[in-house]
KEZA-316887 format. One record per residue: residue in three letters; z, x, y of N, C-alpha, C, O in turn. Coordinates in steps of 0.02 Angstrom, whole numbers, plus 50000, padded with zeros to 5 digits. Atoms other than C-alpha are relative to their C-alpha. Layout:
N
ALAZXYZXYZXYZXY...
This chain:
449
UNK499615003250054456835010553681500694998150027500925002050068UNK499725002449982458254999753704500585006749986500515011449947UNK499484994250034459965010753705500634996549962501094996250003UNK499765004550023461005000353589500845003050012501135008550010UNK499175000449998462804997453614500584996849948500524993349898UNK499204998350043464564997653541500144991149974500654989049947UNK500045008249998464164977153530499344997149957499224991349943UNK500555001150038462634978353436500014997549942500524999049911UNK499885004050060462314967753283499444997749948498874998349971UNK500535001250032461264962253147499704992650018500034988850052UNK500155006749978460174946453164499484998949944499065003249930UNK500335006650034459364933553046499984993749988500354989250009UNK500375009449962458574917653044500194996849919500305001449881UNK499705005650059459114903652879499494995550030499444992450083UNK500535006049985457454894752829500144995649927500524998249886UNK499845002850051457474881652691499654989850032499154986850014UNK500295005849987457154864452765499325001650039499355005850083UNK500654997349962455204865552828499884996050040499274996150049UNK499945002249929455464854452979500585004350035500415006250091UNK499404997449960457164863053039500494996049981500484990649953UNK499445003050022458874861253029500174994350015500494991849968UNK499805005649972459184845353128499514994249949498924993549931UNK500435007350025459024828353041499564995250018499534989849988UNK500435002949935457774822153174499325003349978498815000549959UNK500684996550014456524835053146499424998049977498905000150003UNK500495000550052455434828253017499664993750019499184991749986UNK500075005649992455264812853100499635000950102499354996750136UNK500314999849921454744820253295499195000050009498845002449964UNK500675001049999453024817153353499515005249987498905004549977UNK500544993050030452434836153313499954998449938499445000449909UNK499944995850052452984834353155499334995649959499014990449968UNK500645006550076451714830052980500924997149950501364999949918UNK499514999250057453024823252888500014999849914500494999549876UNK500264998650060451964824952727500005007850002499695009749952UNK500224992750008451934844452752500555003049970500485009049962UNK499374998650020453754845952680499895007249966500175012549980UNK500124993350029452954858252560499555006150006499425010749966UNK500504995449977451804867252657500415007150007500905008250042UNK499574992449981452324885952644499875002750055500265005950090UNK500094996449914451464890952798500464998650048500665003050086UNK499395002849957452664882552891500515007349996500705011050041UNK499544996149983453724893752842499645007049994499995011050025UNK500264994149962452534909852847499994999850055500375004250077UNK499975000649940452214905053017500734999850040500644999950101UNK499265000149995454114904653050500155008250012500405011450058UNK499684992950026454314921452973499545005250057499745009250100UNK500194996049933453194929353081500135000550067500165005850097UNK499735000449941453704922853235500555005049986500495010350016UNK499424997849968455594928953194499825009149982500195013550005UNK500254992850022454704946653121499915001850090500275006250114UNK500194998249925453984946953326500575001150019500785006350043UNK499244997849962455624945153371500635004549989501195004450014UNK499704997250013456164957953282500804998649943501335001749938UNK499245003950049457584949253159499945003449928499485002249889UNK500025000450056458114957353016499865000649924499745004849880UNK499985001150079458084948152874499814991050007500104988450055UNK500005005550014457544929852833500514998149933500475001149879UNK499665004550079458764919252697499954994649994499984989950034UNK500345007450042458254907052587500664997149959500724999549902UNK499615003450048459794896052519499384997149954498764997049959UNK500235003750052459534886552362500584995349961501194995649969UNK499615006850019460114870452261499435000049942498845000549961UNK500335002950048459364867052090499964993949997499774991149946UNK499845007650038459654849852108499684996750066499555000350114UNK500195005149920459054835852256500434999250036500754994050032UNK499435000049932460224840052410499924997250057499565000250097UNK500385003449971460094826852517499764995850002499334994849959UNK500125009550018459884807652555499364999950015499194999350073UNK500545001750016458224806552502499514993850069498964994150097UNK500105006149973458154789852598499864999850069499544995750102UNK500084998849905458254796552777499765005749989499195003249991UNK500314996849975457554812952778499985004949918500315003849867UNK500204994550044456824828652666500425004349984500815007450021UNK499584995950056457584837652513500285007550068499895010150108UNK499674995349962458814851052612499465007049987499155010450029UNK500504993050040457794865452492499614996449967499774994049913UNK500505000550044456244860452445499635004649942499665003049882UNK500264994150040455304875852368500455004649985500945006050020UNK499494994350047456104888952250499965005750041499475009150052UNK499974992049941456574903252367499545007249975499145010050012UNK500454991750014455814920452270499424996650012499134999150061UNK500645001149993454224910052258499695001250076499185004350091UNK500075004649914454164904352448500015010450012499455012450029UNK499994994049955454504924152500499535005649967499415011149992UNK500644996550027453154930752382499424998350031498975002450043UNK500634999349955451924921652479500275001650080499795002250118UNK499714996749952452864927052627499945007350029499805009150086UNK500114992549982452884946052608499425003750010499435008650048UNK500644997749981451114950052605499844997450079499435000850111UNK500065002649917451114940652791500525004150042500275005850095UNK499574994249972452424951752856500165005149987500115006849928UNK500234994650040452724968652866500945004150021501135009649998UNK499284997850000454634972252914500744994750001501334996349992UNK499455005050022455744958152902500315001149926500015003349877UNK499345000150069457104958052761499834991849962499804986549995UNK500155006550015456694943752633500724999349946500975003949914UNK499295001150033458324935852548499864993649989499754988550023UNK499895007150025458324924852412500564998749961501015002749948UNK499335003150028459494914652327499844998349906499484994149879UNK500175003650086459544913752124500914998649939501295002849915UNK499395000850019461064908552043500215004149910499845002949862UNK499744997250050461844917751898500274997049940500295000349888UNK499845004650028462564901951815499244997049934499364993849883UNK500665001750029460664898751734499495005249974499135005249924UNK500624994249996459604913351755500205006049963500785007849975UNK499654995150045459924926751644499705008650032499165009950058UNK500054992949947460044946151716499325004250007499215008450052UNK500614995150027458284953351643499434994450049498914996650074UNK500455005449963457404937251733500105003050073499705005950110UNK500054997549916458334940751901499855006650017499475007650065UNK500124993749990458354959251891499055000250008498785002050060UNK501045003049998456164955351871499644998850043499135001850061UNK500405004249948455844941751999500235005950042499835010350055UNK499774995749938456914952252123499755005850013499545007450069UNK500274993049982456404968752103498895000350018498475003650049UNK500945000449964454394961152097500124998650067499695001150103UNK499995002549922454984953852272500015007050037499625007950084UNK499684994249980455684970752312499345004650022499215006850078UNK500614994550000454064981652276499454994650049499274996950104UNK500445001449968452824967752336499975000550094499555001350139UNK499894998449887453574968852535500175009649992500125013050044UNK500054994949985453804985552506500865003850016500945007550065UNK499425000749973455824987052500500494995550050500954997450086UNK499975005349941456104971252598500544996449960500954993049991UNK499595009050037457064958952469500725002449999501005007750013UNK499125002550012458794954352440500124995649984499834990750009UNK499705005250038459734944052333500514996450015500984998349981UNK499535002450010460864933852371500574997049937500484991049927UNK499985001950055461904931552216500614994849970501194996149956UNK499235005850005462874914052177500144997849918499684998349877UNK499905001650044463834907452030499924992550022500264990850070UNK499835009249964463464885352056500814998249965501235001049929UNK499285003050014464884874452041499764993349999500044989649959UNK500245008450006463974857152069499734998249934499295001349904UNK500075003950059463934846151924499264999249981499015000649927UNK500415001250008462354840551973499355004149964498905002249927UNK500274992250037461604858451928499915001549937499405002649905UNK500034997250079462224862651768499674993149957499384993549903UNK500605005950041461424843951719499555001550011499295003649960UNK500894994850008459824850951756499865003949966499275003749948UNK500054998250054460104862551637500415000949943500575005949912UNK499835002450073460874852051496500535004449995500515007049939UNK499474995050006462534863951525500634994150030500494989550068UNK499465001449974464274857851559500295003250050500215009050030UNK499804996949941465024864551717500745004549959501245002249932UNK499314995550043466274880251645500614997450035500584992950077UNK499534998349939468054883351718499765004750038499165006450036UNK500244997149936468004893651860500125010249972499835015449987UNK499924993850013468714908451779499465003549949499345009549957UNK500514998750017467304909151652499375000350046499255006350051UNK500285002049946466084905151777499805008450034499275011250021UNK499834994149972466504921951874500005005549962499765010949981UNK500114994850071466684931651707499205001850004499035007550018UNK500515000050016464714925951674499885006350073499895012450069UNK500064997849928464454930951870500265008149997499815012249992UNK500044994250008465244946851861499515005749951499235010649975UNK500534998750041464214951651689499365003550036499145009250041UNK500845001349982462494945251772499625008050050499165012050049UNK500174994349940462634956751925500205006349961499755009649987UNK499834994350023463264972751827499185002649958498875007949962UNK500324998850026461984970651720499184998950018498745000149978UNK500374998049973460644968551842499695004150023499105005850028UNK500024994149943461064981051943499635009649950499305014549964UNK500094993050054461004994551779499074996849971498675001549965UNK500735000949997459174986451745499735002050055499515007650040UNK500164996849946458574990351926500305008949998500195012550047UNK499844992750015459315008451865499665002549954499545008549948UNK500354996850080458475010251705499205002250005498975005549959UNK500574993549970456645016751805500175005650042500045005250102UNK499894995449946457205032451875499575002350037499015002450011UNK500864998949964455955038552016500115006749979499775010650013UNK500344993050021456205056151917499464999449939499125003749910UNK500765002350064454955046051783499345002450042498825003450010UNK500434998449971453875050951929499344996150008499514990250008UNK500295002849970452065044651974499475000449954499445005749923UNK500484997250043450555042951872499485006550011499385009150067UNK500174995149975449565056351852499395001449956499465005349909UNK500514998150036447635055751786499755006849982499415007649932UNK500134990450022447425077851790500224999149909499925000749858UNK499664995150068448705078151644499924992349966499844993749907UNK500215006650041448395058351573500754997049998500874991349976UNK499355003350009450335056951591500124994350053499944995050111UNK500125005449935450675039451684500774999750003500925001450061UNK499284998249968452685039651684500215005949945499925006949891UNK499464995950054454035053351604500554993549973500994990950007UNK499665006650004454755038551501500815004149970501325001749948UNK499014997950025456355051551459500454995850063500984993250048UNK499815003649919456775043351661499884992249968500124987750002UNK499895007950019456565026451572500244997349953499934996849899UNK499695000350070457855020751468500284994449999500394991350051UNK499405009250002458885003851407500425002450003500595008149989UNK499325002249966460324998351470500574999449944501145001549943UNK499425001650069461054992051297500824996850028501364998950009UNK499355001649980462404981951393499954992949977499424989749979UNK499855004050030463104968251318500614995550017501054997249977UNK499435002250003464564955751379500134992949978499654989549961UNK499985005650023465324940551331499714991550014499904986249990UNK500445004449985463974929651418499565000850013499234995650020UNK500734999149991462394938951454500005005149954500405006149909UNK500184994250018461584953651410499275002849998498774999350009UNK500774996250002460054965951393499805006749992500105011650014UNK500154994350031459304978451328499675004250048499975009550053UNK500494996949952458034985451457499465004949939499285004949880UNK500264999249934457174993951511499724996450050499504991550020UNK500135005149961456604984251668499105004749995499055010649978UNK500434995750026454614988351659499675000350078499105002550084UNK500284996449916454334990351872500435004750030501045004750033UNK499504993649970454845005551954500284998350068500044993950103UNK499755000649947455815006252090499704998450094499124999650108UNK500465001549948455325001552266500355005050058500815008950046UNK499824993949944455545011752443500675000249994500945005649982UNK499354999849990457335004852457500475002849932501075003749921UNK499474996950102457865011452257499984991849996499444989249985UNK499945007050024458554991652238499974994150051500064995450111UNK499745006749948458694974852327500705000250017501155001449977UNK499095000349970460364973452439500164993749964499764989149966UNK499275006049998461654960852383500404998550038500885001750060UNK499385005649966462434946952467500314996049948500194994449890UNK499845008450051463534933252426500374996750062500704998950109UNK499525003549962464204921452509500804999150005501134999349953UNK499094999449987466204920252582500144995049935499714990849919UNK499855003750042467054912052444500805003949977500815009749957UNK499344998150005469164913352422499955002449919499455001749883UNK499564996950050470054921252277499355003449958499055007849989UNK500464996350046468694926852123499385001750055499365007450078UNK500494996549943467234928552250500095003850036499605007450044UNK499864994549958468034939652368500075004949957499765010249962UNK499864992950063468614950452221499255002050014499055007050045UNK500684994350027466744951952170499785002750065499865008650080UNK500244996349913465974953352363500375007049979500035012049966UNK499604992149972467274968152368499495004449952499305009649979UNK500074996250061466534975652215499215002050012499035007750000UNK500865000750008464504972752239499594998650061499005000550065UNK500405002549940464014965552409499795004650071500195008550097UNK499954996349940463364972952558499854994250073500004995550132UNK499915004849946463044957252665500384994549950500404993049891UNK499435007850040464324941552653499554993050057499614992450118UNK500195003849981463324927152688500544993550034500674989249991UNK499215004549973464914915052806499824993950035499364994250075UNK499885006049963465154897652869500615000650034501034996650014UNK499095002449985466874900252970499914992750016499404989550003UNK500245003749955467244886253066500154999650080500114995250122UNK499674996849931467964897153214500015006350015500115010049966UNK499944993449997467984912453277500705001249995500785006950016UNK499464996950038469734914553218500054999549948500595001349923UNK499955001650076469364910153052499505003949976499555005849918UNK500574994050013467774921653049500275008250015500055013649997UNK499494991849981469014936453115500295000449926500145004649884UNK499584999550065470184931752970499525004149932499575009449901UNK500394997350061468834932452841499875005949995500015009249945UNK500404992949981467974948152911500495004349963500395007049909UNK499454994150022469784958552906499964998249932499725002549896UNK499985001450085469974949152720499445006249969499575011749946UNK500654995250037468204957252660500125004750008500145007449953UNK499934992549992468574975152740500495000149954500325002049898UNK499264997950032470214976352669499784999249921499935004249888UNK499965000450062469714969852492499525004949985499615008349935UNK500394992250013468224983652505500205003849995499985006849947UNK499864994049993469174997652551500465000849917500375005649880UNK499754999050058470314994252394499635000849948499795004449901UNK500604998150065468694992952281499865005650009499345007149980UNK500224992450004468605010452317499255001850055498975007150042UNK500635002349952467035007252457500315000750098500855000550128UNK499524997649940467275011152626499634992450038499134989350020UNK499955009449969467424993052750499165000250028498834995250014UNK500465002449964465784996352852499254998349934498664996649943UNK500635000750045464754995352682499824992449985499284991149959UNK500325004149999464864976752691500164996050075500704996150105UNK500205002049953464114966652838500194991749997499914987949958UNK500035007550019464884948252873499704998950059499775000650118UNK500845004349958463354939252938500414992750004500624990349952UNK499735006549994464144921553023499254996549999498764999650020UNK500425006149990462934905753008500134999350078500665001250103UNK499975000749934462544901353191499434994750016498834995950009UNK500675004749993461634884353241500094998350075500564996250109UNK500075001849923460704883553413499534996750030498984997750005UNK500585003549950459674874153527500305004650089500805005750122UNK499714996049942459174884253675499234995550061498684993250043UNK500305003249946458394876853853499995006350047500385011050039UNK500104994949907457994887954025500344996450024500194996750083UNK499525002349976459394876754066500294995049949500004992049904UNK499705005850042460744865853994500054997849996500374996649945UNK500295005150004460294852254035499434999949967499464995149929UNK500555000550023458644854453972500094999549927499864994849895UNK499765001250064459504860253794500274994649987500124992049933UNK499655005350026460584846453800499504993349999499724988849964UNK500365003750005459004834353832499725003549932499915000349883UNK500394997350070458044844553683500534996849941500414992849895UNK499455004050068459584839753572499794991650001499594988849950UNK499795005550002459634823053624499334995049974499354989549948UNK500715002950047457884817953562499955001149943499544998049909UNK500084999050076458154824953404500494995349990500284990349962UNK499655007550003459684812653407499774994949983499914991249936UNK500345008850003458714798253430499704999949955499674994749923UNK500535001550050457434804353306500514999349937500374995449892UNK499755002550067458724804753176500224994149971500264992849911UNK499625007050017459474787853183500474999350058501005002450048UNK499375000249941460544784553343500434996449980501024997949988UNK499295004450050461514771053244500395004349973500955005649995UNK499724997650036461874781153118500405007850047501015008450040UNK499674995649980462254798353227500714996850047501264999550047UNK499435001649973463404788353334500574997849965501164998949978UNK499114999750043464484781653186500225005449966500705005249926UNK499664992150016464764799153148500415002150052500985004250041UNK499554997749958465294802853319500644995749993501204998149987UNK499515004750014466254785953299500795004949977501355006149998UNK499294997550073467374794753157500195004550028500805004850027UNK499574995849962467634809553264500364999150062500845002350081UNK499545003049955468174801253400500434996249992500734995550045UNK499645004450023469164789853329500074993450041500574990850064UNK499945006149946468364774553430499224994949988498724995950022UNK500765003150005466864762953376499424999550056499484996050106UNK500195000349933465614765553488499174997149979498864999049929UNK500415004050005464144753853513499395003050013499415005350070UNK500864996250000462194761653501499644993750089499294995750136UNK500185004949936461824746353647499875006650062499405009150092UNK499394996449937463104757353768500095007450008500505010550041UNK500154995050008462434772353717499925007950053500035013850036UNK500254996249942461894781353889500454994750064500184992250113UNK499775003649972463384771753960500605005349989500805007149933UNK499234995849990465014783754026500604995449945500634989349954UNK499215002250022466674778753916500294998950082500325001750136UNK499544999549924467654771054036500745001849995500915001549936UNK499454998249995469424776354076500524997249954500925001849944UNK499955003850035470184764353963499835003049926500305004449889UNK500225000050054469174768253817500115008849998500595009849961UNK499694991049980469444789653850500745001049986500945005649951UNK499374999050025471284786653843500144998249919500545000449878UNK499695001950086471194777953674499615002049952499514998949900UNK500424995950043470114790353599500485002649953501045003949975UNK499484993250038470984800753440499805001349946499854999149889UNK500504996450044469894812453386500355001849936500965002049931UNK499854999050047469904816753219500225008649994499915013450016UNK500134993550025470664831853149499865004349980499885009650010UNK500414997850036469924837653033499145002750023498785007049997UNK500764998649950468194837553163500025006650014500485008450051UNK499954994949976467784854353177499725000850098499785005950131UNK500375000049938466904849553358500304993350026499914989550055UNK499995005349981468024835053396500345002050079500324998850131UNK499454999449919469184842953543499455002050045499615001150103UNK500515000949976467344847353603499564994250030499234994550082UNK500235004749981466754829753592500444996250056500204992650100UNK499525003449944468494824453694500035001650064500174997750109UNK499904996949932468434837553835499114996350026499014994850085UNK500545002349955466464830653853500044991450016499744989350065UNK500035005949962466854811553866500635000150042500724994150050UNK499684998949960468334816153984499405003550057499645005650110UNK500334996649958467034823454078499484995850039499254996850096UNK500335007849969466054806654109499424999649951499054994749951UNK500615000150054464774811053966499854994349989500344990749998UNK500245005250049463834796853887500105001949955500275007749949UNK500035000250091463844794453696499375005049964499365008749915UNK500694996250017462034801453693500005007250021499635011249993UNK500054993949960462364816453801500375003549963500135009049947UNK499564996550037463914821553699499695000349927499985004649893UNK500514998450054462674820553544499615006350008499485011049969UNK500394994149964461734831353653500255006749995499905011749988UNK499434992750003463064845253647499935003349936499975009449928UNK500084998150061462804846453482500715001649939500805006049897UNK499475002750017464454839453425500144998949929500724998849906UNK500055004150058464034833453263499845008849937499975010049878UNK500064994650045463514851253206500525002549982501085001750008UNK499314997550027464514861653086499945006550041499505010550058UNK499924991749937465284875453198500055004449936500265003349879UNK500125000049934464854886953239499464997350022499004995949984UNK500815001049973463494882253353500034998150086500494995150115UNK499945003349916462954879653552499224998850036498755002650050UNK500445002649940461834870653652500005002550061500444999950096UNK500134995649958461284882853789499495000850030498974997650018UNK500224994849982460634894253892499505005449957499225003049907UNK500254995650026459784909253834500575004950002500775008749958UNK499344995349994461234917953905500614999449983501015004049971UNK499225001150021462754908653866499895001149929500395002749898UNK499874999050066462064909953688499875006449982499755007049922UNK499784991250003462134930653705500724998850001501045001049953UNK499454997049997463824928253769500445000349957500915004349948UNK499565004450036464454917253650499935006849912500465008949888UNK500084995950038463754930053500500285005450043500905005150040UNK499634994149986464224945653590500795000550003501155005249985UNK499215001550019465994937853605500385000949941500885004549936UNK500104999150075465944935053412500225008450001500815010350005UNK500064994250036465604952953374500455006950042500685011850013UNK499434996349963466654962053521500804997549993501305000250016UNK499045002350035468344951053439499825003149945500405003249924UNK500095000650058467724956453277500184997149950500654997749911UNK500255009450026467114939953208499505002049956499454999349900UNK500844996850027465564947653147499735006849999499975011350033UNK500444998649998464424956453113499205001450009498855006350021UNK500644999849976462884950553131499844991849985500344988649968UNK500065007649977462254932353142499324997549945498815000749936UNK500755002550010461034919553040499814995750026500214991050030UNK500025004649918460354909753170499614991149945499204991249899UNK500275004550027459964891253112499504994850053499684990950097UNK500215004149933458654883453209499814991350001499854989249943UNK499885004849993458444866053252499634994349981499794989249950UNK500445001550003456864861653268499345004149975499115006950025UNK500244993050019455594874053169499164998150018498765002149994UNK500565001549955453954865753266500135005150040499825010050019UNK500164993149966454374879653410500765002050015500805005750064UNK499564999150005456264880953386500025009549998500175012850048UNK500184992950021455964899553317499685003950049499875009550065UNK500434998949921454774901853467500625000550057500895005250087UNK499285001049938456144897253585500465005149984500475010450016UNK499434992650013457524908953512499635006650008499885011350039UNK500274992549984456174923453501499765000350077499765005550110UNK500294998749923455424918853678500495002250048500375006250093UNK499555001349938457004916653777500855003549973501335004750010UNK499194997250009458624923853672500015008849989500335013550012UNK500114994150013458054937953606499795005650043499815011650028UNK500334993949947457284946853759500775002050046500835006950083UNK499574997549944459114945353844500655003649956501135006449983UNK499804995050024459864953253690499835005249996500245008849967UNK500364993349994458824967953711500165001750064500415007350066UNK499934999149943458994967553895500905003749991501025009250017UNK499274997450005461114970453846499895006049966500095010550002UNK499764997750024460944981353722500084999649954500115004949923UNK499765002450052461354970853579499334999849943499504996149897UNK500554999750022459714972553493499575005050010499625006650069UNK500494996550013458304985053457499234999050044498974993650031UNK500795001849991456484984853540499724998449977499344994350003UNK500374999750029455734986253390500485001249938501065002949942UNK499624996550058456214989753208499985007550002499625011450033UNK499894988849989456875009353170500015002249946500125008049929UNK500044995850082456655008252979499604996549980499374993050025UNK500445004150059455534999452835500194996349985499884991049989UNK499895001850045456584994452740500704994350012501034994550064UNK499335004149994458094979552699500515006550029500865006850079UNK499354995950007459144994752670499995002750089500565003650109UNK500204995149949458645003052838500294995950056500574998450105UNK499935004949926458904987552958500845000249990501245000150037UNK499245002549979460714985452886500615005949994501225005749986UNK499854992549991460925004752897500465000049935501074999949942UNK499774998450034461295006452729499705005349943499105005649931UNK500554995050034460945020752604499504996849930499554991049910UNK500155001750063459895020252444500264998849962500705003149961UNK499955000350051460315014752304499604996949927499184992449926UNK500235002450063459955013252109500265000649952500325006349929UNK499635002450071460815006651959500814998150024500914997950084UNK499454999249977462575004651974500515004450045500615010450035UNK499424995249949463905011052109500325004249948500575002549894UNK499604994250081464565026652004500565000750044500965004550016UNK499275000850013466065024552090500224996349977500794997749957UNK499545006150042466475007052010499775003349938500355005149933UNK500144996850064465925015051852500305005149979500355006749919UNK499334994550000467075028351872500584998349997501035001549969UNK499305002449992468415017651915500174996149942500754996549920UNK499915003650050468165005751773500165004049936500585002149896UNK499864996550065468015020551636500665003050023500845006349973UNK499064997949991470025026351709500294998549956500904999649955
């Protein structure tokens, strides 16, 4: 067994588009591009990153059509709990994390789907839990978009009163039991009777608890009212930095606003987004990129680079060096999170296509690699403390997933930074956290002060 080190970290994979993350994907010669909604796709996914030992899978979500229709497939096609219900019976230790928003769904529904997710893998699920904010959303369901401070009110509610439903089967109701004809002690099963100024519910919830007691909670990074709640409820923070000094910042932010919720810092885990393409050389990655390039639209990806470079550049002249001339009167955009990236590579004699290749256009973080530079580049992360643990976004999900488990994952194990094998069952177990069920009775303590 591997002997894990002082650098060690969590790891999961972000599925949702069923070609892969790159806008090319759906359109490469593996792909069906009628299979958009094939779930196997993504069982077959999930197993691979299960081989490779990962985790946890997460399923964003969008109630609404995310995504220019016109060039490529809905961002989230299928409704996430669904998609990981036929999921969990195909795997048998991966972490399943879905996304249901609080803004729509009312607490006795999510507390339901989630905890059936929960029992059917066997302690596996997790919630991610968001309030929306897109317009487009609350028109879907015939709602006006609140202020923000209501909004967060509902959101705080939803989850309180989830959490005390997933409390209301105690496992001292115990087990059925044909000798004596008793099938639970329903004194262990009681309502909730909570009530606030936008949800509410009575309970009892009518499934008992699963190995882990409840589903973990995430949420995603989100300034001022979201961090409050994270502090209060979360144990993974789902993050986009767009730097590893801005993923440091956040990190210290989250500890610090935990420890004041009365919670001690290592109880929540910030998991960075991380998008890679990996080659047995980098050239090879940077050719693997550069075909998904083309498949997306090379017109169109180059007037993107265009805007970050701040230089029109012609699709003709594409696999044609900038010449000296045109390099000086580059001025990249600021705002580009990958533009002083795209400048140091056409100073470098890059073509237009090659610096596509880099993977320029992605939202950082992300790197076109090695197997090894993309250990170093994560182990870097998590030895500044940047992180915690990583959701890897892959590129291409034809053998993208394959590739990261064939070739990244064997040289995080080789460091240290990874496990052999799994060492628990359960969500709770992978992100070494204890049981729980019903509400934190220290925020419940703190609130009745």
């Amino acid at each position: 067994m591997t002997v894990m080190s002082k650098s060690s970290f969590l790891l999961g994979a972000v599925l949702g588009e069923m070609h892969g993350n790159h806008p090319g994907a759906w359109r490469m010669a593996s792909a069906d591009p009628n299979a958009y909604t094939d779930v196997t796709t993504f069982v077959r996914a999930a197993q691979t990153a299960e081989r490779g030992g990962l985790d946890y899978l997460f399923f964003p979500d969008r109630v609404f059509i995310w995504g220019d229709l016109e060039s490529r497939p809905p961002i989230v096609t299928m409704e996430p709990t669904l998609t990981l219900a036929a999921i969990a019976p195909a795997t048998r230790r991966i972490g399943l994390v879905t996304t249901l928003s609080t803004s729509f769904v009312e607490p006795y529904t999510i507390a339901r789907q989630v905890r059936a997710l929960d029992v059917m893998s066997h302690g596996r699920a997790g919630w991610q839990a968001i309030p929306s904010y897109e317009p487009e959303a609350f028109a879907n369901y015939g709602l006006p978009v609140p202020p923000r401070e209501e909004k967060y009110e509902r959101f705080n509610e939803a989850i309180q009163i989830t959490q005390a439903l997933w409390g209301s089967w105690s496992r001292a109701a115990g087990s059925p039991d044909k000798a004596t004809g008793r099938f639970a002690d329903t004194s262990h099963i009681r309502p909730v009777n909570l009530t606030g100024r936008h949800v509410g519910s009575r309970g009892p919830l009518q499934i008992p608890p699963s190995e882990q007691g409840q589903p973990v909670i995430f949420m995603p990074f989100a300034s001022g009212l979201g961090v409050q709640a994270a502090s209060l409820y979360a144990n993974g923070i789902i993050a986009h930095p767009s730097s590893m000094e801005e993923a440091k910042a956040q990190r210290a932010m989250m500890r610090s606003m935990t420890v004041d919720a009365g919670r001690e810092a290592d109880e929540v885990k910030f998991l960075s987004f991380f998008a890679l393409t990996v080659g047995t050389t980098l050239q090879e990655a940077v050719e693997r990129r550069m075909v998904l390039e083309e498949a997306a639209g090379i017109e169109e990806r180059l007037a993107h680079l265009s805007a970050v470079l701040g230089m029109r550049l012609d699709s003709a002249d594409r696999d044609k060096p900038l010449t000296s001339a045109q390099v000086a009167a580059l001025r990249p955009h600021p705002g580009a999170a990958q533009a002083g990236h795209a400048l140091q590579l056409a100073r470098q004699g890059r073509t237009p296509h090659e610096i596509l290749g880099h993977g320029v256009l992605d939202q950082a973080p992300s790197l076109v690699g090695t197997a090894e530079q993309i250990a170093d580049m994560l182990q870097e992360w998590v030895q500044a403390g940047a992180a915690d643990g990583f959701s890897v976004i892959i590129d291409d999900l034809h053998d993208g997933m394959d590739n990261f488990v064939n070739q990244v994952v064997p040289v995080l194990r080789q460091r240290g930074l990874r496990p052999d094998d799994y060492e628990g069952t359960t969500l709770r177990d992978h992100l070494g956290l204890p049981q729980q069920l019903g509400l934190d009775p220290r925020l419940t303590a703190e609130a009745e002060r």
